[in-house]
C-alpha positions in Angstrom: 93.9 42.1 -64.5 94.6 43.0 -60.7 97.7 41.6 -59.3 98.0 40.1 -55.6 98.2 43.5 -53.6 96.5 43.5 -50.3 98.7 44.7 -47.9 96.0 45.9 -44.9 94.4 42.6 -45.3 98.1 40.5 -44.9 99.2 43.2 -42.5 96.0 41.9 -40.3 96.6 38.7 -40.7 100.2 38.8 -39.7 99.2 40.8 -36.3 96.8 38.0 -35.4 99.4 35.4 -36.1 101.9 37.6 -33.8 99.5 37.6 -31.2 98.5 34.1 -31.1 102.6 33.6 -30.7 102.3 36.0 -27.7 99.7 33.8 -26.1 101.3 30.6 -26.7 104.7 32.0 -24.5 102.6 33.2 -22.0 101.2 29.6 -21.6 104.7 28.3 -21.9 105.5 30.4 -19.4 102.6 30.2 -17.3 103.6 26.3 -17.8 106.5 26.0 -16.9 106.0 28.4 -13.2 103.2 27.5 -12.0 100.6 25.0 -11.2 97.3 26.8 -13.1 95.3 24.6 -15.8 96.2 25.6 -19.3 92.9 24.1 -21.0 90.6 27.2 -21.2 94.3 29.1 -23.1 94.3 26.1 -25.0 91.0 26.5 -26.1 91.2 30.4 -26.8 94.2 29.9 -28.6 92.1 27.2 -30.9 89.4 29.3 -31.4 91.3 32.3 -32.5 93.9 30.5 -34.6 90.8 29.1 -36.5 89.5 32.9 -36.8 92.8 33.6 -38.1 93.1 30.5 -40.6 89.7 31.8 -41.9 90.8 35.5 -42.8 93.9 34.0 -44.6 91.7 31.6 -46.7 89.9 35.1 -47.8 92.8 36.4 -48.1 94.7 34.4 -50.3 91.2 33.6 -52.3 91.3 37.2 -53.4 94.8 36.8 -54.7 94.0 33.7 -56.8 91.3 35.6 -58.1 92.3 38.8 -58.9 94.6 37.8 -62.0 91.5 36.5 -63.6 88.8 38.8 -62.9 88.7 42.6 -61.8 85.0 41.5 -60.3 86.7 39.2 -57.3 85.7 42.5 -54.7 81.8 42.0 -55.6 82.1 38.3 -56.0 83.2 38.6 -52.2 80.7 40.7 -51.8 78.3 38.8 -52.9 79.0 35.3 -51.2 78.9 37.3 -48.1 75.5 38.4 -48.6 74.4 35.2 -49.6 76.2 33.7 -46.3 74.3 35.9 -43.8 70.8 35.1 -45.7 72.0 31.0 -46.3 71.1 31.0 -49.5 73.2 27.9 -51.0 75.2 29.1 -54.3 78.2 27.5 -56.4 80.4 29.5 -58.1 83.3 28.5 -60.6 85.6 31.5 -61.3 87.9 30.2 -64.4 91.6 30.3 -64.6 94.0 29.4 -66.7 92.3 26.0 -67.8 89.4 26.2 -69.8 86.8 24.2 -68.1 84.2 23.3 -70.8 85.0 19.9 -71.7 84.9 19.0 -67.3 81.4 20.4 -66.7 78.0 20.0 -68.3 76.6 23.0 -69.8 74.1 24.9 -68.5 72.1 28.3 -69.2 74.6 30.6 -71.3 74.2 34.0 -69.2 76.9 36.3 -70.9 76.1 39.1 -68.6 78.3 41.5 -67.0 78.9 40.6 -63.3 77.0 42.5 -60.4 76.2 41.1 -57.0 72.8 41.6 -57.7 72.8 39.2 -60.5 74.5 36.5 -58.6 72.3 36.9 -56.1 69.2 36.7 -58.8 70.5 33.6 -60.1 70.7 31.7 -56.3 67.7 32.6 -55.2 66.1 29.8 -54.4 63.4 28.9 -56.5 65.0 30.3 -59.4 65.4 27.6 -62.5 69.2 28.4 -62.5 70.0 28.1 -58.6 70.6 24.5 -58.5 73.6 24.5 -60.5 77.0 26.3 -61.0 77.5 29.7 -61.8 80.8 29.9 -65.1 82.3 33.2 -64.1 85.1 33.5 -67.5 87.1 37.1 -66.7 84.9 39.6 -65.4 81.3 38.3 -66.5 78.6 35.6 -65.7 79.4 33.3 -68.7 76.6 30.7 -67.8 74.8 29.1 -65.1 73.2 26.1 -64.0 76.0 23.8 -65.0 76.5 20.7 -63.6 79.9 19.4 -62.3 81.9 16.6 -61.6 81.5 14.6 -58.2 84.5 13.8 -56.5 84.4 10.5 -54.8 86.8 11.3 -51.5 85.6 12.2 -48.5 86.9 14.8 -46.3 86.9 14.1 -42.6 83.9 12.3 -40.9 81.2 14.2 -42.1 79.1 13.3 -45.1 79.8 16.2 -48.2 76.5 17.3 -49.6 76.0 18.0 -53.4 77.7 21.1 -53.4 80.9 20.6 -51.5 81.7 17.4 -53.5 80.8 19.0 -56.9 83.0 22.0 -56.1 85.6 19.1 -55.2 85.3 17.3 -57.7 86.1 20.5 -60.3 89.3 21.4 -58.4 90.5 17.9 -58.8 90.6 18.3 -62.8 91.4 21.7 -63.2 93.0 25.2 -61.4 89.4 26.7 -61.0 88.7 28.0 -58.1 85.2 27.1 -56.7 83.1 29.0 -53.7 80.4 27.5 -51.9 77.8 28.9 -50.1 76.4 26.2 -47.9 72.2 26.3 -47.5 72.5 24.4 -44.3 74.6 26.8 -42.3 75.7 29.9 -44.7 79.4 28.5 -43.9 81.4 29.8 -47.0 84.5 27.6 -48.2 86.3 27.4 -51.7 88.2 24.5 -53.3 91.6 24.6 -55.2 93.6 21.9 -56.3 91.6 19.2 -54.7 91.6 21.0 -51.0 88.8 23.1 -49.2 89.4 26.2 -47.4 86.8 27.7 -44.9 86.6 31.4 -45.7 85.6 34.1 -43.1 82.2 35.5 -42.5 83.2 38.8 -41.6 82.4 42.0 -43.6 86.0 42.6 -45.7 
């Protein structure tokens, strides 16, 4: 498999972090001279520290991927295109732990991964949409499998199916699980019992 290389994507990140450093002594600065409301910086500095906690969630998905599976470059792919179109999709990419005895078994699939596929499978009104996608190494082991439910919640807002399945997976094993949300085409995965939002943008 792949190991964790991805230096332009870290290198990006690490400008971005840099930069929001830059803007925070400015409004130190800016602070400690003069009289000028700091909210609007404040909220700048929010916006794009979020952008930037996004692109490192992408990034550091790809790393906990790539040991696993060679296909993590058209699994990103293929979120992404399923993001901009909000089609809803659940995808379990298998680790170490072999997750069979945590999920209910769906369609076995066996079938060499493509984006195309994935895609396929989530469309909605397909028979296999509603469930998980098992992605064991580099190919579509099954689909339609049902997960766990965690019980926690996380923040104020009500989890839908998706989310709390994906959840509830991560809490029992080192799977990592993406989720396309239907609602909003927001893209987040789970990993060790924590959600990360991931970023939007074309990498």
């Amino acid at each position: 498999m792949n190991t964790c290389d991805f230096s332009p994507m870290k290198q990006k990140i690490e400008a971005d972090i840099k930069e929001i450093i830059e803007q925070l002594e400015k409004s130190l600065n800016v602070l400690q001279k003069e009289s000028n409301c700091l909210l609007g910086s404040f909220e700048e500095i929010k916006n794009r520290f979020v952008q930037v906690q996004s692109a490192a969630a992408s990034f550091y998905m790809n790393c906990y991927l790539s040991e696993y599976t060679a296909k993590y470059e058209d699994i990103s792919r293929c979120i992404q295109q399923l993001s901009l179109i909000r089609h809803g999709a659940l995808l379990v990419i298998e680790r170490s732990i072999v997750v069979d005895s945590f999920i209910q078994k769906g369609t076995l699939i066996r079938a060499e991964l493509t984006p195309q596929l994935l895609a396929t499978i989530f469309y909605p009104g397909n028979p296999l949409h509603d469930g998980a996608v098992l992605i064991r190494g580099n190919e579509i082991f099954s689909a339609a499998n049902i997960l766990p439910l965690t019980k926690q919640q996380v923040g104020e807002k009500k989890l839908g199916t998706r989310h709390r399945a994906a959840l509830g997976l991560s809490e029992q094993c080192d799977a990592v699980i993406l989720v396309v949300s239907e609602e909003t085409g927001k893209i987040s995965f789970t990993i060790d019992g924590s959600f990360y939002p991931i970023s939007t943008s074309t990498t």
